[in-house]
C-alpha positions in Angstrom: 41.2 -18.1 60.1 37.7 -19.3 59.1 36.2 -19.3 55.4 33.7 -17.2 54.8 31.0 -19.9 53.9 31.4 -21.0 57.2 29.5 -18.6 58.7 27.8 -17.0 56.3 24.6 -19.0 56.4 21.1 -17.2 57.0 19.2 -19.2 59.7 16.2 -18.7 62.0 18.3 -20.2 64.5 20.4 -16.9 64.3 17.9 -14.5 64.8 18.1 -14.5 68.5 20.8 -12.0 70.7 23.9 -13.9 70.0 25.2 -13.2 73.3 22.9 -14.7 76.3 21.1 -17.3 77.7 19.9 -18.8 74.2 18.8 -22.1 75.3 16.9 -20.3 78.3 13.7 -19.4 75.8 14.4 -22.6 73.3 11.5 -24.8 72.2 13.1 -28.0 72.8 9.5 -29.8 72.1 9.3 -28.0 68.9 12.8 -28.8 67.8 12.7 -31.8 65.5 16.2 -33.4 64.3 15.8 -33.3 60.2 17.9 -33.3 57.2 16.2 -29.9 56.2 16.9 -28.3 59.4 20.6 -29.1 59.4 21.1 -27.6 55.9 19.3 -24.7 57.2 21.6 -24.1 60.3 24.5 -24.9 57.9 25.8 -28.0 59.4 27.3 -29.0 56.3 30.0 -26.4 55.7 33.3 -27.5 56.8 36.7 -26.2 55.5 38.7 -25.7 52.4 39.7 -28.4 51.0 43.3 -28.2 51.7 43.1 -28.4 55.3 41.0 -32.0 54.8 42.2 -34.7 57.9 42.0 -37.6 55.5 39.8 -39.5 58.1 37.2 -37.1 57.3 37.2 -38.4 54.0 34.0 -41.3 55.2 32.0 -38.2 56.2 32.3 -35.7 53.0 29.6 -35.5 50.6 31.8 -33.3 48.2 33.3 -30.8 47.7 32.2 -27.1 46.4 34.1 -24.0 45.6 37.5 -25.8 47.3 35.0 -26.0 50.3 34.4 -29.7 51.9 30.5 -30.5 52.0 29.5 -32.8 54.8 27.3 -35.6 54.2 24.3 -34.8 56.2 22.9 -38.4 56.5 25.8 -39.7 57.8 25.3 -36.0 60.4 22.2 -37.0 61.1 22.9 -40.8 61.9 25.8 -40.1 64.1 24.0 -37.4 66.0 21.2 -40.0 67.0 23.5 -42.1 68.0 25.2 -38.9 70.1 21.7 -38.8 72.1 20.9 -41.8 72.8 24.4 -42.3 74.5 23.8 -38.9 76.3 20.3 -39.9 77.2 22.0 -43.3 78.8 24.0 -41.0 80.9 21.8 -38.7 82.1 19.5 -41.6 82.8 21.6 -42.9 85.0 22.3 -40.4 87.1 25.9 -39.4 86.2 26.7 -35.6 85.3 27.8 -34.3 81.8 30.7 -32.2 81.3 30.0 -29.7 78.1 33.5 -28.3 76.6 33.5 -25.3 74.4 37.2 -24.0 73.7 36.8 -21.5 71.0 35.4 -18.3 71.3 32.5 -18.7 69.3 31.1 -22.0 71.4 31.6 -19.8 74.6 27.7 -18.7 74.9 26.1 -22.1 73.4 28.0 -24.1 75.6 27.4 -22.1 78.9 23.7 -21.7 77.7 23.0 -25.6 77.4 24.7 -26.2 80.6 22.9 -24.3 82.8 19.5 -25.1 81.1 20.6 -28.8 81.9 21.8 -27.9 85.0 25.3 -29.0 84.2 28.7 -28.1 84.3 30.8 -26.9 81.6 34.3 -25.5 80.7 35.0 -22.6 78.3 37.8 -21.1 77.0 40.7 -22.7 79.1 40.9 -26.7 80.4 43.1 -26.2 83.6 45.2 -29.5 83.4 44.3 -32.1 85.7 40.7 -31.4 86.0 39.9 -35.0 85.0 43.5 -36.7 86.4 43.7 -34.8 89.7 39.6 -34.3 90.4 40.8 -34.6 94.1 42.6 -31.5 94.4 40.3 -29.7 91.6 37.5 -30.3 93.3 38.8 -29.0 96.5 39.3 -25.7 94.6 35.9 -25.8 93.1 34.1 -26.7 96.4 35.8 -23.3 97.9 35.0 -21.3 95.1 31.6 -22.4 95.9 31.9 -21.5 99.7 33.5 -18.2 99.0 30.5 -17.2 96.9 28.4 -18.5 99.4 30.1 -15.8 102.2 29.7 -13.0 99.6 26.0 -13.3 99.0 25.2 -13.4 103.0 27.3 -10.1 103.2 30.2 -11.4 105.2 32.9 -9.6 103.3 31.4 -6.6 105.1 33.6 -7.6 108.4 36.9 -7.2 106.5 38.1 -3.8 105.3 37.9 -2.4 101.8 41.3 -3.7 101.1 40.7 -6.8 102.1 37.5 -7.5 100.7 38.9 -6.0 97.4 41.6 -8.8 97.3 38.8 -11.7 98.1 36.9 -10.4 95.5 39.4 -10.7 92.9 40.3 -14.4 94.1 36.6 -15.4 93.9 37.0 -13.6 89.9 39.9 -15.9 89.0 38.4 -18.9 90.5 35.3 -18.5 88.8 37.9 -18.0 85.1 39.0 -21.4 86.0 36.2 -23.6 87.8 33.3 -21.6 88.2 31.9 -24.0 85.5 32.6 -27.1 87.4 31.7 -25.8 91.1 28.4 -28.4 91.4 30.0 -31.0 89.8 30.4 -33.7 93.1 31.8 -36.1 90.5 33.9 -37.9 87.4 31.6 -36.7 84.3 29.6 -39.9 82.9 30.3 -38.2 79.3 32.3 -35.7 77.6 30.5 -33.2 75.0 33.0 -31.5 73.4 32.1 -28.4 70.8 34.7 -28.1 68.6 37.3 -31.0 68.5 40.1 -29.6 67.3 40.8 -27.3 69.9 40.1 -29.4 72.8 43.5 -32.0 72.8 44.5 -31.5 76.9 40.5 -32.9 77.3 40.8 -35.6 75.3 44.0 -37.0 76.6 42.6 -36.4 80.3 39.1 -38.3 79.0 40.9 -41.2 77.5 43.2 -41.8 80.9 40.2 -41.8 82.6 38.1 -44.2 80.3 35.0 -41.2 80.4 33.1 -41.6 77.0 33.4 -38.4 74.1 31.1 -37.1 72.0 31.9 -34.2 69.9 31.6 -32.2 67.3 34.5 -32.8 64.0 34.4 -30.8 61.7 36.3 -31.8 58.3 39.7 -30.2 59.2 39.6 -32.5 62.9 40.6 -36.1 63.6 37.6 -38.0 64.7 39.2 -41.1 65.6 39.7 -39.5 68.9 36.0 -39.2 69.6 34.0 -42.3 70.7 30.6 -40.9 69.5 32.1 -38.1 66.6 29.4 -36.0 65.2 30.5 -34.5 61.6 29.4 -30.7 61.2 30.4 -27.4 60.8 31.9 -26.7 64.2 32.4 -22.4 63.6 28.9 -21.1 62.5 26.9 -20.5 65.6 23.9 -21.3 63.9 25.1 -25.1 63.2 26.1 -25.3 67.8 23.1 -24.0 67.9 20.9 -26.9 66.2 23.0 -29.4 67.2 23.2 -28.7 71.1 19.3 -27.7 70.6 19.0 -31.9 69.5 21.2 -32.9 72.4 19.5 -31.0 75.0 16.4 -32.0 74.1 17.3 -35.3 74.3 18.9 -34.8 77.7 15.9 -33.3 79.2 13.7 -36.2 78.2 16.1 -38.0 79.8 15.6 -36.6 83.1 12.0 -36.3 82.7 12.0 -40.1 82.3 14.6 -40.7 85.4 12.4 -38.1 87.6 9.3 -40.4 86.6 10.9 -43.3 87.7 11.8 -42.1 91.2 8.4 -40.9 91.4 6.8 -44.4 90.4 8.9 -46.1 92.8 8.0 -43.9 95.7 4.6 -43.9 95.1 
């Protein structure tokens, strides 16, 4: 169960329908990465103090209340570092694979995917996504297909019953790889929400050598991460300000990789 400063924090950045497409209307040019504005979102409230991972220790600023206070310079600094490894990625070409498990990351995450026109997964990692692509794929690609024959009407050939029982199989496909049904490919990087929860990715990302970037939070290991970034991982205003920094980083990204092809065209 949380603690109650966790998400107790007044923000603009919660102003906004929690449930939606969030990102859809965001001012990425307006969004500037500062010290001020991650105190606002409440970045820096992690957990009580008794549930501490002692290699959160290099990260905490102090502690208030029996509540952990992150250190947001060290925040910041990692975060840069986060987008500038994202921005390699997405420079080069190779797809991103945003992970939300808990509840709470469920909208952010889907939002930011689908204004980057990535894929994501949310609630549920269905083993061997990363370890047996092959065969996941295959499921993904007739999800796809499937959706595909139900737009152009032709369920309308098979009876009620039958179309009934298609539309409940394209339901559970979409629970468990409608997120991933344009990826072609192995992810370039990892972007995990909230650390803690997300142990099956991990181990799958590590086997396959794909790069993580995450978010700990002060009750997580981040030793498992590559590229950890130390915040409050519950408050939806703190997913909220950090996925705002790493899309906008993305999308200049993409902007610069679309120039390129352009320059070399012309």
């Amino acid at each position: 169960m949380n603690e109650e400063p966790k998400g107790a924090v007044a923000s603009p950045l919660t102003t906004a329908t929690e449930k939606g497409h969030y990102f859809g209307s965001f001012d990425f040019a307006g969004h500037e990465l500062t010290l001020e504005g991650l105190l606002k979102a409440g970045v820096h409230f992690g957990h009580l103090k008794s549930r501490r991972h002692p290699q959160m220790d290099q990260y905490i600023f102090t502690t208030r209340k029996n509540i952990n206070i992150l250190d947001l310079a060290q925040t910041e600094s990692k975060l840069t570092e986060a987008c500038d490894i994202l921005s390699g990625v997405v420079k080069a070409g190779k797809p991103v694979l945003f992970v939300g498990m808990k509840k709470q990351t469920h909208d952010t995450i889907t939002s930011i995917a689908k204004t980057l026109e990535e894929s994501f997964v949310i609630d549920r990692w269905l083993g061997g996504t990363l370890t047996n692509w092959g065969q996941i794929r295959g499921r993904a690609k007739y999800l796809k297909e499937m959706l595909e024959m139900q737009a152009a009407g032709e369920f309308k050939k098979y009876t009620k019953f039958e179309q009934a029982k298609k539309n409940e199989e394209i339901e559970r496909l979409i629970k468990k790889v409608g997120g991933i049904q344009d990826m072609t490919e192995m992810p370039g990087v990892i972007v995990i929400a909230d650390v803690k929860e997300a142990e099956l990715v991990i181990h799958e990302a590590r086997r396959m050598n794909i790069p993580l970037i995450g978010i700990v939070d002060t009750n997580t290991n981040p030793s498992q991460i590559d590229y950890p970034i130390p915040a409050n991982d519950d408050a939806v205003s703190s997913l909220r300000y950090i996925f705002g920094t790493l899309g906008k980083a993305a999308l200049a990204a993409k902007k610069a990789r679309q120039d390129a092809k352009e320059g070399k065209a012309a």
